[in-house]
PALO-280115 format. One record per atom (N, C-alpha, C): residue number from 1; residue in one letter; x, y negated, z. Coordinates in steps of 0.05 Angstrom, whole numbers. Example, Ala and Ser with C-alpha at 12.3 -4.5 7.8 and 13.67 -1.06 7.14 Angstrom:
BEGIN
     k   r       c1       c2       c3
     1   A      264      114      156
     1   A      246       90      156
     1   A      264       66      156
     2   S      257       45      142
     2   S      273       21      143
     2   S      258       -1      157
This chain:
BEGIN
     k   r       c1       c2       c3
     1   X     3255     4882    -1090
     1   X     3241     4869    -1112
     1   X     3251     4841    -1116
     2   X     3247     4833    -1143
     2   X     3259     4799    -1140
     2   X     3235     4788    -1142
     3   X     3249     4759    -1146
     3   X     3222     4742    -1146
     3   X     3202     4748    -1170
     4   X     3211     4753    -1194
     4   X     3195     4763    -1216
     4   X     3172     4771    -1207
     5   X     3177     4797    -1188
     5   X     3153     4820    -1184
     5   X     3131     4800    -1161
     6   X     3143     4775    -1155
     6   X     3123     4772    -1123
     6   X     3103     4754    -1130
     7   X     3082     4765    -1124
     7   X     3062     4774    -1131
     7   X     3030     4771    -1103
     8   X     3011     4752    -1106
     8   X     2989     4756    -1081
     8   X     2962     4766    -1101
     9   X     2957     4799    -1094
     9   X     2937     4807    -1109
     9   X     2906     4810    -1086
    10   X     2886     4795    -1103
    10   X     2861     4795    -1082
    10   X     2853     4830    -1082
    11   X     2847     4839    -1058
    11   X     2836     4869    -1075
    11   X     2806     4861    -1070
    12   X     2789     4893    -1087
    12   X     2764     4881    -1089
    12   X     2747     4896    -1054
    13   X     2738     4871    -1043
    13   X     2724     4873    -1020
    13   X     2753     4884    -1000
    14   X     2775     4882    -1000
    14   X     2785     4884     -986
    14   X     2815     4866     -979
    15   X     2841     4873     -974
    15   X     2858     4851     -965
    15   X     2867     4840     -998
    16   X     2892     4826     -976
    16   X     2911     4812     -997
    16   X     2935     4832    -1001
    17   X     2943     4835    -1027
    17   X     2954     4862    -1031
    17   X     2988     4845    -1033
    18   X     3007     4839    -1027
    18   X     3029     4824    -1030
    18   X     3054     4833    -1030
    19   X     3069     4834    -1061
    19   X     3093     4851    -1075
    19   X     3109     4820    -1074
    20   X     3140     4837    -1076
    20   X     3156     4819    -1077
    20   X     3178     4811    -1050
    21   X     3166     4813    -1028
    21   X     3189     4809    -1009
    21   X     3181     4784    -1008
    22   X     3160     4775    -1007
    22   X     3149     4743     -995
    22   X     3144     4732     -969
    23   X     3168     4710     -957
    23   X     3178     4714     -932
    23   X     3145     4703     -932
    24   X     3140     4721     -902
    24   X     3122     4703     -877
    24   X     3120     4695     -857
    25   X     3112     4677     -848
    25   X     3114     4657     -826
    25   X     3097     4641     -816
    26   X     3104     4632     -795
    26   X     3075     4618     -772
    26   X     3093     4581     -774
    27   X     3066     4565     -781
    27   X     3068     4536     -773
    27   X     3041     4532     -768
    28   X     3043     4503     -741
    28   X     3021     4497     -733
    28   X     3017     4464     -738
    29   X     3001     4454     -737
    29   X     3005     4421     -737
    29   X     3014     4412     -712
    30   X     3026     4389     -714
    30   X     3036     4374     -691
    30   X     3014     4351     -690
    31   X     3002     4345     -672
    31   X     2981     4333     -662
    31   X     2989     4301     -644
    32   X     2964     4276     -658
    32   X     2978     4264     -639
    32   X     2958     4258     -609
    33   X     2953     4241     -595
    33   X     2941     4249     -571
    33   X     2910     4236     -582
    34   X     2903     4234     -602
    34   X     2881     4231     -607
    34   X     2862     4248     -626
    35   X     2887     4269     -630
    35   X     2875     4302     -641
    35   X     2871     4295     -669
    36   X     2901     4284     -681
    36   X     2898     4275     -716
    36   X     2926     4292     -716
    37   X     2925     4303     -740
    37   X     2952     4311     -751
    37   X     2974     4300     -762
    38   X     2991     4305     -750
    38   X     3023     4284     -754
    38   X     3042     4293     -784
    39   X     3043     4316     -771
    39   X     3062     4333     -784
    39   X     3054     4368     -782
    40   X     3080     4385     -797
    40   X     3080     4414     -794
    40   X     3105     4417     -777
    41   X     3103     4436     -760
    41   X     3124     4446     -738
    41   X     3118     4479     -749
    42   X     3152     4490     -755
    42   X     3153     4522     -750
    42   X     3156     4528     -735
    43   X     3139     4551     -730
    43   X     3141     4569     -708
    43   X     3150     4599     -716
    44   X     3172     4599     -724
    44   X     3184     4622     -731
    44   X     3169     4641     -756
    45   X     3181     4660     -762
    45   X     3174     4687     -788
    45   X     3162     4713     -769
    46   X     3149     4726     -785
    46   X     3141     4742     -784
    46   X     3150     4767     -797
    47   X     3157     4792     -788
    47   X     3176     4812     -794
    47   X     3149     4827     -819
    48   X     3166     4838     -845
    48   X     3138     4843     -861
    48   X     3163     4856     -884
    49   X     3152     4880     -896
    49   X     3163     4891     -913
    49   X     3169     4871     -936
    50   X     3179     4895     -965
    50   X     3172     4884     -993
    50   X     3140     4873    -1001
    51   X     3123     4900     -986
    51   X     3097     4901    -1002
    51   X     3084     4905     -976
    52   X     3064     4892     -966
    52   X     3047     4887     -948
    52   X     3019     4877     -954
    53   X     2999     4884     -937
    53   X     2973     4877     -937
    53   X     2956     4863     -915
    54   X     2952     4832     -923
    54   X     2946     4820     -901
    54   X     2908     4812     -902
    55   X     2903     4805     -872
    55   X     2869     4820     -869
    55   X     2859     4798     -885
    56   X     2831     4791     -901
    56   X     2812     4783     -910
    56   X     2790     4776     -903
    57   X     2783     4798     -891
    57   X     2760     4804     -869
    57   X     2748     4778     -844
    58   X     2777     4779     -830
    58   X     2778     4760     -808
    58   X     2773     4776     -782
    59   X     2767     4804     -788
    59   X     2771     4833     -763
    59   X     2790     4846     -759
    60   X     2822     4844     -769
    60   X     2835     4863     -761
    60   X     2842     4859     -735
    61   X     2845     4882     -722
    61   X     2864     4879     -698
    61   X     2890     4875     -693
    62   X     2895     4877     -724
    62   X     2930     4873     -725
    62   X     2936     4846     -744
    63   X     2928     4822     -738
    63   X     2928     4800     -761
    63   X     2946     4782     -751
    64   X     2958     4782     -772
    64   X     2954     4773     -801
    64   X     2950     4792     -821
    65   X     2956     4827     -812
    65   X     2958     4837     -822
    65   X     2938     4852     -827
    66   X     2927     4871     -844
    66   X     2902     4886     -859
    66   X     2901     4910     -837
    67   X     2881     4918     -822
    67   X     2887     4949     -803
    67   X     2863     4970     -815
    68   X     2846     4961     -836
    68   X     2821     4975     -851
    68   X     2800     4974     -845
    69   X     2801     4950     -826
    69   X     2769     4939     -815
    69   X     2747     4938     -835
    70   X     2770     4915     -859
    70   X     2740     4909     -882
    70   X     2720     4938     -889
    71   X     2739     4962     -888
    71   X     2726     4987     -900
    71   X     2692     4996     -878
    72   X     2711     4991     -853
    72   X     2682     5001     -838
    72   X     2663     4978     -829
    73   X     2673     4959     -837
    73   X     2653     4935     -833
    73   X     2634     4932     -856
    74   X     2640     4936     -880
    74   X     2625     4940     -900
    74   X     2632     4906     -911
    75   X     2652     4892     -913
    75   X     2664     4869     -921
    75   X     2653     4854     -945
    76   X     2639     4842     -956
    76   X     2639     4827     -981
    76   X     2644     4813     -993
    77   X     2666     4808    -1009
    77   X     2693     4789    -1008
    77   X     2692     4779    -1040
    78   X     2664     4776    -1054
    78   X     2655     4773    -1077
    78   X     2677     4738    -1080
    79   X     2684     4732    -1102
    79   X     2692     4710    -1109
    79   X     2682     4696    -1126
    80   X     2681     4665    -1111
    80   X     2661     4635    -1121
    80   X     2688     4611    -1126
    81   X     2716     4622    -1117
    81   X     2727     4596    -1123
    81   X     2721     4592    -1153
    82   X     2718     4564    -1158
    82   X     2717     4557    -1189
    82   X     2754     4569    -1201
    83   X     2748     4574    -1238
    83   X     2771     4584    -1250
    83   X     2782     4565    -1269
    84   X     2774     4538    -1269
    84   X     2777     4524    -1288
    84   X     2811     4516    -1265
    85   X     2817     4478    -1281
    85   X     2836     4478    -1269
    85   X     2837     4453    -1249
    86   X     2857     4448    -1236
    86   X     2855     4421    -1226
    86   X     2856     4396    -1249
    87   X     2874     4400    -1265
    87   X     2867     4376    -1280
    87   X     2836     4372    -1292
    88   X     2816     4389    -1290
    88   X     2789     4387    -1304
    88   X     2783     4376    -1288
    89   X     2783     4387    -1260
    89   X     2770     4375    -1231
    89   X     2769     4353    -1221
    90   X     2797     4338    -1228
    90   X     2803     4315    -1207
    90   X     2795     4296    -1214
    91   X     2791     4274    -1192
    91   X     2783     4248    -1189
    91   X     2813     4229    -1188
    92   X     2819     4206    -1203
    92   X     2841     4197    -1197
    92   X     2827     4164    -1180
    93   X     2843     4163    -1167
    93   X     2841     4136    -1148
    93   X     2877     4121    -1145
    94   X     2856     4093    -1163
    94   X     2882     4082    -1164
    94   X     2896     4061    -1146
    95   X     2921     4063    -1149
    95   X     2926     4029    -1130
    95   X     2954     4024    -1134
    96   X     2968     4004    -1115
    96   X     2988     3991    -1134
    96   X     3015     4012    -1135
    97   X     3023     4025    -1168
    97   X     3043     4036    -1170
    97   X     3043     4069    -1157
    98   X     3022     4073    -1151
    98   X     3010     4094    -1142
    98   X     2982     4108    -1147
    99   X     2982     4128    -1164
    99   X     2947     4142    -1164
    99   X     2956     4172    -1145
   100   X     2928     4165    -1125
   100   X     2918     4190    -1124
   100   X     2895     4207    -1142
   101   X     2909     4228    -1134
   101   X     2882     4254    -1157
   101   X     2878     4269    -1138
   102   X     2849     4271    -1135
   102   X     2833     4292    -1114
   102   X     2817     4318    -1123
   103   X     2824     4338    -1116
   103   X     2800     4358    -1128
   103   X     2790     4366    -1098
   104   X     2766     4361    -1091
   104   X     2751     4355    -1061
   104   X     2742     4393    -1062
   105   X     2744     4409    -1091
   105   X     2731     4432    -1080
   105   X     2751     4451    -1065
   106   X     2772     4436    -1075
   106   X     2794     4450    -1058
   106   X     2800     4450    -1031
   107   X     2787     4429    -1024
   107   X     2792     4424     -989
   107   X     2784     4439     -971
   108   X     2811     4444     -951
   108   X     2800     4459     -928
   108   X     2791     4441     -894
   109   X     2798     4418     -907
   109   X     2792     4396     -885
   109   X     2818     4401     -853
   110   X     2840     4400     -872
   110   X     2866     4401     -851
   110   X     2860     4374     -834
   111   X     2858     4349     -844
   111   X     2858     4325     -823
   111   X     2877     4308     -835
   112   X     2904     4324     -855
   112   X     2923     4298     -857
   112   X     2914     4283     -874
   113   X     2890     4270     -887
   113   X     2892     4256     -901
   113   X     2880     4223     -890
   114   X     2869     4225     -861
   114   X     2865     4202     -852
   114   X     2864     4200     -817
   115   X     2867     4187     -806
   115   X     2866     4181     -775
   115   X     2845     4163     -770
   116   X     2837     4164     -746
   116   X     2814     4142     -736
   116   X     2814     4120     -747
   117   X     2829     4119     -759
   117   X     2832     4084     -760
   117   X     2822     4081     -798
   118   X     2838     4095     -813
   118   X     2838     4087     -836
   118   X     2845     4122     -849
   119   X     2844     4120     -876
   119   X     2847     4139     -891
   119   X     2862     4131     -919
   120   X     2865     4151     -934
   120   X     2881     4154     -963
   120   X     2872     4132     -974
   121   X     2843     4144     -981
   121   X     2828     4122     -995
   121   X     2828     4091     -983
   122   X     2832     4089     -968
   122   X     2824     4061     -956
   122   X     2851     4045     -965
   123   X     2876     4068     -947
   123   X     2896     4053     -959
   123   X     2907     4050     -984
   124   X     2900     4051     -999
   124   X     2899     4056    -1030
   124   X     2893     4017    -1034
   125   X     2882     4004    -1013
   125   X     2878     3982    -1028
   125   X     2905     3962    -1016
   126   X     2916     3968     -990
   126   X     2938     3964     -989
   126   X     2971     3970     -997
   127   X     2969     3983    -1014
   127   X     2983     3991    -1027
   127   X     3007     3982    -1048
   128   X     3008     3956    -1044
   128   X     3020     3943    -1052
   128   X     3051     3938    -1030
   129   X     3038     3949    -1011
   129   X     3064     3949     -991
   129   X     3075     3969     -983
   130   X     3098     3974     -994
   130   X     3121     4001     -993
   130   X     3107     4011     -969
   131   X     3116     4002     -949
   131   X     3104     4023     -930
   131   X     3081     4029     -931
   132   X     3064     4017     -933
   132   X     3037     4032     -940
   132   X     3032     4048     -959
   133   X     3048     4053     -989
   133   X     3044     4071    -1003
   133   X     3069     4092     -997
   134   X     3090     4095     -979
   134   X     3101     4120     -970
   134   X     3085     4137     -953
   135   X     3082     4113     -933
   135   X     3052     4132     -916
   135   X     3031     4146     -929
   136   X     3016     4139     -955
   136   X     3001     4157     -976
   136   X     3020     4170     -984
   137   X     3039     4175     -994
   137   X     3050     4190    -1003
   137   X     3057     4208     -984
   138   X     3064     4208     -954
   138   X     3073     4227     -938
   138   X     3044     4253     -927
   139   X     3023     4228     -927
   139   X     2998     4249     -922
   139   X     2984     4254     -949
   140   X     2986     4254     -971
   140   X     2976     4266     -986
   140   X     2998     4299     -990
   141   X     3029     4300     -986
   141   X     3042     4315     -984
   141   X     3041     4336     -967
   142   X     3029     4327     -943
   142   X     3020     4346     -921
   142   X     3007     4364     -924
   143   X     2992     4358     -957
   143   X     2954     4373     -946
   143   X     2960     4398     -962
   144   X     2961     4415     -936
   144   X     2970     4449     -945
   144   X     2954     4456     -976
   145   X     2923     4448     -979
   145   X     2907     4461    -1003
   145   X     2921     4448    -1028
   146   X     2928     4419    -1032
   146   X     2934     4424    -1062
   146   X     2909     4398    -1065
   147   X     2886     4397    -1049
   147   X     2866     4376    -1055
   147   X     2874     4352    -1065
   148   X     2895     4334    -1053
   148   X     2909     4315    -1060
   148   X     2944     4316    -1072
   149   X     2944     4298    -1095
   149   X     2971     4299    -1105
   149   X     2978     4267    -1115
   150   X     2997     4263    -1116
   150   X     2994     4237    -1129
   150   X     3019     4241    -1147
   151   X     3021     4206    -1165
   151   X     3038     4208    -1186
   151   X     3038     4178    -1183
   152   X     3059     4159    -1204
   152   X     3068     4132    -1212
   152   X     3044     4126    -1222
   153   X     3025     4139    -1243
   153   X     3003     4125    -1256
   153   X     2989     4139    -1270
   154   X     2971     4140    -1276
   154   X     2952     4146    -1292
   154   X     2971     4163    -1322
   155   X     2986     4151    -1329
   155   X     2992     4161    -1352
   155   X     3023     4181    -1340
   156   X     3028     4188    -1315
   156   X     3051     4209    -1307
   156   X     3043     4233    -1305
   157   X     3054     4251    -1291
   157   X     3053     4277    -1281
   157   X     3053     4277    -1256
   158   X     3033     4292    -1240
   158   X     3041     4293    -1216
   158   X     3059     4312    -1207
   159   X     3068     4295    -1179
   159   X     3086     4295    -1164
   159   X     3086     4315    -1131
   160   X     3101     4330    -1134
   160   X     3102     4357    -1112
   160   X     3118     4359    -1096
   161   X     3113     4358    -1070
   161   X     3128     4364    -1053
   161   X     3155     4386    -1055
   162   X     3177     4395    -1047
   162   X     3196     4413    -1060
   162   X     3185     4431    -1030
   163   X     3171     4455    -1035
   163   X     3154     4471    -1015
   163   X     3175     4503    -1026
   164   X     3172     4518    -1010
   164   X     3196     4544    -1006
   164   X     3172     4566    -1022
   165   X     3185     4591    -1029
   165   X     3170     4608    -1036
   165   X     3153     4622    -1006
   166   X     3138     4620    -1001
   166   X     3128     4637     -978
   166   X     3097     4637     -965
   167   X     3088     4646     -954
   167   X     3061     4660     -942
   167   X     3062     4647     -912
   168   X     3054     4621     -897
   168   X     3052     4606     -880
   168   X     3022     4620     -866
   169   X     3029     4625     -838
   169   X     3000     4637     -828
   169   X     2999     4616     -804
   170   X     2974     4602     -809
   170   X     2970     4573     -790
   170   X     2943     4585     -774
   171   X     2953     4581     -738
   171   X     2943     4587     -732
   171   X     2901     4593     -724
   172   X     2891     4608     -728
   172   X     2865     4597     -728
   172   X     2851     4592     -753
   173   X     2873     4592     -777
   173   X     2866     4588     -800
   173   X     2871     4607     -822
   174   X     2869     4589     -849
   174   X     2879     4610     -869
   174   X     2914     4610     -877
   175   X     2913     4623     -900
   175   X     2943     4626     -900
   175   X     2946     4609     -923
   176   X     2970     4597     -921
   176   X     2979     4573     -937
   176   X     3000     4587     -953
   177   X     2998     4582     -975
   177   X     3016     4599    -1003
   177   X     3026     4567    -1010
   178   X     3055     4578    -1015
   178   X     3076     4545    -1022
   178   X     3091     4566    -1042
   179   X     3106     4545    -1062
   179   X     3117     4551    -1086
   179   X     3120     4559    -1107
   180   X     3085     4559    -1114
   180   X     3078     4567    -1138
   180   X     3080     4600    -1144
   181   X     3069     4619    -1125
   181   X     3062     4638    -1125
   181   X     3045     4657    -1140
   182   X     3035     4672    -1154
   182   X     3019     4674    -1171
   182   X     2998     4686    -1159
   183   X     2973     4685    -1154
   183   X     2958     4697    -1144
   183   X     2929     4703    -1168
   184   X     2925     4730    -1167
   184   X     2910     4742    -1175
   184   X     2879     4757    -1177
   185   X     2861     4757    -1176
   185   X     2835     4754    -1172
   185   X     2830     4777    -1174
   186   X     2808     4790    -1160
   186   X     2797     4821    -1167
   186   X     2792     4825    -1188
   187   X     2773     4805    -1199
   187   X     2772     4818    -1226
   187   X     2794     4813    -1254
   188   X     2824     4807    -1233
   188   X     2842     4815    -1262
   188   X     2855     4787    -1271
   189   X     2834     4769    -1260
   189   X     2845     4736    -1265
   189   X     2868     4727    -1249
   190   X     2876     4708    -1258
   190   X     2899     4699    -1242
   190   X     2876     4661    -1243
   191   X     2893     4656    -1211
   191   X     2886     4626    -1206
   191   X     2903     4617    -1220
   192   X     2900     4586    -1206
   192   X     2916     4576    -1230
   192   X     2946     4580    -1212
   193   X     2963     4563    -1223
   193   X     2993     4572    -1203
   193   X     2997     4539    -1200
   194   X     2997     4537    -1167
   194   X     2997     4518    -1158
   194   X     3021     4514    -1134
   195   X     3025     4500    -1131
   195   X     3056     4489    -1109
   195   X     3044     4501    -1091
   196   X     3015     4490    -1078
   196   X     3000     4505    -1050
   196   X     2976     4504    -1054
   197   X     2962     4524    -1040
   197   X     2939     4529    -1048
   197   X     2933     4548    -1020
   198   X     2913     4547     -999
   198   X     2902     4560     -983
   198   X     2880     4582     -979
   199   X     2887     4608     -973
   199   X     2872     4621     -975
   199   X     2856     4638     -952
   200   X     2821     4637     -952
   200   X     2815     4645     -922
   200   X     2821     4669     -918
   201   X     2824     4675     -890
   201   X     2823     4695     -878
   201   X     2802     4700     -847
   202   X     2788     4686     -853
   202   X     2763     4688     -836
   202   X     2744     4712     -846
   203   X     2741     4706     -872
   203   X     2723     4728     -883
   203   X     2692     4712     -894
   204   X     2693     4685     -879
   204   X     2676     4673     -884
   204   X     2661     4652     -897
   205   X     2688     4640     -923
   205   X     2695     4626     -936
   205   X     2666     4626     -955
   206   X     2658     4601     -966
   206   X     2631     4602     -990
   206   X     2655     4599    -1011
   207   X     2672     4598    -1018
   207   X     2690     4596    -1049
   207   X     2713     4612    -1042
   208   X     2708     4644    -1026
   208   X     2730     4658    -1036
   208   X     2743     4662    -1054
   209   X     2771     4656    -1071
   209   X     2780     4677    -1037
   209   X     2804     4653    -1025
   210   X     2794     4626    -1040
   210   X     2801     4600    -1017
   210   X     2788     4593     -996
   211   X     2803     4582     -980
   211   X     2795     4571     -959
   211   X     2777     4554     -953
   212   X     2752     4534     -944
   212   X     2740     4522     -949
   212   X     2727     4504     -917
   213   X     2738     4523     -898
   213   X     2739     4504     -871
   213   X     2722     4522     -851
   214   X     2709     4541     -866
   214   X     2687     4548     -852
   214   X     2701     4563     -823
   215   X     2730     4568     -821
   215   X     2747     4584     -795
   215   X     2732     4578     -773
   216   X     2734     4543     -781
   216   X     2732     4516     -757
   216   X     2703     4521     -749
   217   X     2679     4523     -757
   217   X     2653     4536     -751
   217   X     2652     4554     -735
   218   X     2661     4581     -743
   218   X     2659     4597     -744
   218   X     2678     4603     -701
   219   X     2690     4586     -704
   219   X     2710     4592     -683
   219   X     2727     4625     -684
   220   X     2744     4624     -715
   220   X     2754     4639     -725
   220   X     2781     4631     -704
   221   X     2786     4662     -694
   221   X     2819     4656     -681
   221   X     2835     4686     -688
   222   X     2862     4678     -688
   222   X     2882     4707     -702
   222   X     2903     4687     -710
């Protein structure tokens, strides 16, 4: 299949249905000794046909992959993400030569957007100093969901990380979709098409069939 056909379809109450030959692969965060996120480290691909089905549930025994748990579990995989878009959503926060835009429903609460010490927002008022607005710029880039993006100003376009076509399975968590993927809704909708955008696989998500943090509760592991 080429890229044309690739394709992440939600099914209804059950997996992620995925056409196309969409590489997959494992990254974890790199941590620093005060348990904040640095960076992404790969940890290699995952061997996976053209067309594969990965679990939803958060029960297979074979995950990342779908083994038909949702069927005998009796799964309910109803979807609450909002359909509107990020530009309706977002909050812009400005500072020097730099806005951030936030859509907060998108968050899965990864961590890169602040450390003990300070955050996005905070540094936003230092910002007048190159290094301080590369550093926003490097952790707003990080944040697998898509919650944060930034641009030159108020009156630009935002600005995207150059992210690969592919299906990222982080450990413990959901799966991170990079490259503007199209993903599709049970009932027939398509999301919007976004650089990255996270999707749970706990099963336990309140705005399926995104991610929303609840793994981390839940002490979701796979």
């Amino acid at each position: 299949m080429t890229q044309e056909n690739q394709q992440i379809t939600v099914r209804p109450n059950g997996p992620y249905l995925v056409r196309g030959g969409i590489p997959l692969v494992r990254k974890s965060q790199v941590m620093s000794e005060y348990g904040e996120p640095l960076a992404w480290q790969d940890d290699g691909s995952v061997d996976s046909p053209d067309v594969y089905r990965l679990c939803r549930c958060g029960q297979s025994n074979s995950k990342p992959f779908c083994d038909g748990s949702h069927t005998m579990l009796g799964f309910e995989g109803a979807e609450a993400a909002a359909t509107d878009t990020f530009d309706e959503r977002k909050k812009e926060f400005v500072g020097d030569n730099i806005v951030v835009r936030d859509d907060h429903s998108m968050c899965m609460h990864s961590g890169f957007c602040g450390t003990r010490l300070t955050n996005v927002w905070k540094m936003l008022k230092e910002s007048k100093d190159p290094e301080v607005r590369n550093e926003i710029i490097a952790m707003v880039q990080r944040c697998p969901s898509g919650t944060l993006v930034h641009a030159l100003s108020s009156e630009t376009e935002n600005i995207e990380p150059e992210l690969p076509k592919e299906i990222v399975v982080i450990p413990e968590g959901p799966l991170w979709v990079t490259g503007g993927i199209p993903i599709q809704r049970r009932d027939g909708k398509d999301l919007e098409l976004r650089n990255r955008v996270t999707l749970c696989r706990c099963g336990a998500s309140s705005k399926k069939p995104l991610c929303d943090g609840t793994h981390k509760e839940i002490g979701f592991t796979g």
